[in-house]
C-alpha positions in Angstrom: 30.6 -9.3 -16.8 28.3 -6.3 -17.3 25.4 -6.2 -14.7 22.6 -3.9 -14.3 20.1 -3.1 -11.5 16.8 -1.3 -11.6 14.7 -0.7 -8.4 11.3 0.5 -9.6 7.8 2.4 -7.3 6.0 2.0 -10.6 6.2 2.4 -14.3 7.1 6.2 -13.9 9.5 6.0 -11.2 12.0 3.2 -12.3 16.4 4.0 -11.2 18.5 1.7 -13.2 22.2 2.1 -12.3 24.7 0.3 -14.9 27.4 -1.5 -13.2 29.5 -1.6 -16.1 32.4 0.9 -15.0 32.3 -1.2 -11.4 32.0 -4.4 -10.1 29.1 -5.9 -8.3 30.7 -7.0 -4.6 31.6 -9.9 -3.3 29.2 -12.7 -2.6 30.2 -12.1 1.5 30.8 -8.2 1.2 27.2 -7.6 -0.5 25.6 -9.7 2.3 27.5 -7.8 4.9 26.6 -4.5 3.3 23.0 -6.0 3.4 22.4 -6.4 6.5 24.1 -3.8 7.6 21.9 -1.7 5.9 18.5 -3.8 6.9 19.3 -3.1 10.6 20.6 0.8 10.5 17.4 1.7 8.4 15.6 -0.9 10.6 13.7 -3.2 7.8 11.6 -5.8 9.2 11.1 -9.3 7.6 8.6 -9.7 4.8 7.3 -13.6 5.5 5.3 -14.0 8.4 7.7 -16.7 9.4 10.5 -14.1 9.9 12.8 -16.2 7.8 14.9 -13.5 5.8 16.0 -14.4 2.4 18.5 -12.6 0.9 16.2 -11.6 -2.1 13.4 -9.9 0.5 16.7 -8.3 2.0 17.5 -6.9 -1.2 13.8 -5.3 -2.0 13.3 -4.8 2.3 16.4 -2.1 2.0 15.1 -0.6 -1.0 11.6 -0.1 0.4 13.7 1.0 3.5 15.9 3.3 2.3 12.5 4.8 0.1 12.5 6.5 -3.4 14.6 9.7 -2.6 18.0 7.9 -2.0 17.5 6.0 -5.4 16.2 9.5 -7.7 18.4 12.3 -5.5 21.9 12.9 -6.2 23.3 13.5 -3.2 22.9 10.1 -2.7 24.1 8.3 -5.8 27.0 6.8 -3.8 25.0 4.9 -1.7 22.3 4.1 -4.8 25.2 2.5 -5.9 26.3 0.2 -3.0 22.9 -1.0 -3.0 23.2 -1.8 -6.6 26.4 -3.2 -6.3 25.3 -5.3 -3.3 22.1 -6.2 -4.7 24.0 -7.8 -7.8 26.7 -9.7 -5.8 24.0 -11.1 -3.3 21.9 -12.4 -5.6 24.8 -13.5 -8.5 22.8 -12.0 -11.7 23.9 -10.1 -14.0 20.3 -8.1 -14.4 18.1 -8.1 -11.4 15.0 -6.0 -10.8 13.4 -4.8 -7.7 9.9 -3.5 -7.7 9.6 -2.2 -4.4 5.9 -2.3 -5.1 4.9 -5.8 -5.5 7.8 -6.5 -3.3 9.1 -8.6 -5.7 12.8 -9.6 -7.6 13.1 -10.3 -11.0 16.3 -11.4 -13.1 
């Protein structure tokens, strides 16, 4: 199944990686690389109740991890992981983070 995954800081600064050559992870693995990543770049829970669901885990590492590791090069590999994680997670096969309105869409 081809799946795709954009994270966007506006209309001029969307990073759409095509998982099409790889496979989004695992349903466990991407939540595992999730919150790995939500503690090391130290994310903090969007709802005031401090319930975490895995879609504000998704857009919390994005806004975490900031623009650069999603536009640079250096850091494809990891723009990657996320992607794949971020597609595994959440089990669609087009998802879209706008790290602006903190919101997910599919």
């Amino acid at each position: 199944m081809r799946s795709e995954v954009s994270v966007s800081w506006g209309e001029n600064a969307t990073y759409r990686f095509d998982l099409e050559e790889v496979q989004p992870l695992t349903s466990e693995a991407a939540r595992l690389w999730l919150d790995e990543q939500f503690v090391a770049l130290e994310c903090e829970p969007i709802r005031a109740s401090g319930k975490v669901l895995t879609a504000d885990k998704v857009v919390s590492v994005a806004q975490g991890a900031g623009q650069d590791r999603f536009a640079q090069p250096e850091h494809r590999e990891w723009a990657m992981g996320f992607a794949r994680a971020a597609a595994g997670a959440l089990a669609k096969p087009v998802v879209r983070v706008d790290v602006t309105s903190l919101t997910i869409g599919y």
